[in-house]
N, C-alpha and C positions, 0 to 999 in steps of 0.2 A: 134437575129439580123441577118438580110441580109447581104453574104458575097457581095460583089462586081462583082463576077460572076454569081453572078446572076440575075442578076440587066437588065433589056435590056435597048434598048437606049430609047425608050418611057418613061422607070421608069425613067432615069437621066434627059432627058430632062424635065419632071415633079420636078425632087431635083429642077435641079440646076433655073429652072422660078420660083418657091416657093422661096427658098435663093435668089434669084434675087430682089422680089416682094416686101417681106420682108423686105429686106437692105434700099430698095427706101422708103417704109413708114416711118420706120426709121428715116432715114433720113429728110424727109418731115417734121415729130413733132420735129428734133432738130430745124430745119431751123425755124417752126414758133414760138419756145418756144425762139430764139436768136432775132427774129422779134418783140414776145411780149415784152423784157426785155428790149429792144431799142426804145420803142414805148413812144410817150409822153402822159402823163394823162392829161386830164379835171378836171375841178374846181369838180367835180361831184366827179369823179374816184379817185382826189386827197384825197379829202375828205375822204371817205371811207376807201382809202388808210390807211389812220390817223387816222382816226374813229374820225371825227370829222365835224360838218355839214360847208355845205359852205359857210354861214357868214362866218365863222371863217376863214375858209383859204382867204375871200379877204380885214379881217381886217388884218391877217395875213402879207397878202403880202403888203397892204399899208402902215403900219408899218416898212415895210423891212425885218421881221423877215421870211419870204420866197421869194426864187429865182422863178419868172416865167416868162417866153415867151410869150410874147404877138402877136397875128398875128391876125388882124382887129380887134374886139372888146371880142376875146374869149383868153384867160389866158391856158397856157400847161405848166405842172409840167413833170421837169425827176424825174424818178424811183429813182435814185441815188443820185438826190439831194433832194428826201426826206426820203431818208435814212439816209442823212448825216442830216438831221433837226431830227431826232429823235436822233441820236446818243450825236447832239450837247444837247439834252434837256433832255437826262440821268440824272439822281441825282443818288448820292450812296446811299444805301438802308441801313437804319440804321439796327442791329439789336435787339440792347438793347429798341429799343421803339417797336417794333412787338413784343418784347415778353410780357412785361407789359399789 
């Protein structure tokens, strides 16, 4: 390892634009992974989401049994609230009958 004295200012101005360059990309995929996780889904993307085709999710939601956002004639699912629809549609897992 390079001691520090030895290093000229060209090599540091080279660290410190590298750690610089870095931190910003960084940066950049949290910003768009907080973008993606706040983004609303499509009857499409919902679907999939769920693994389930999209009939379902807009008998789904006519029924009530899903929260969606309507804006002109296209339907947007939160991330969060279809996670709370799966959570709500857990069943406990017997395991006296899996093993039979």
């Amino acid at each position: 390892m390079e001691s520090l004295n030895q290093l000229t200012i060209s090599d540091l101005k080279s660290l410190v634009k590298s750690w610089v360059m870095e931190t910003l990309f960084e940066t950049q995929q949290m910003k768009a992974n907080i973008e993606n996780e706040n983004k609303f889904l499509t009857v499409s993307e919902a679907a999939a989401f769920l693994g389930i085709v999209p009939i379902t999710i807009y008998k789904k939601v006519a029924a009530g049994e899903l929260q969606a956002y309507k804006r002109g004639k296209r339907l947007y699912f939160s991330r969060d609230t279809l996670l709370e629809y799966i959570r709500d549609q857990q069943k406990p897992v017997n395991k006296e009958k899996e093993r039979g």
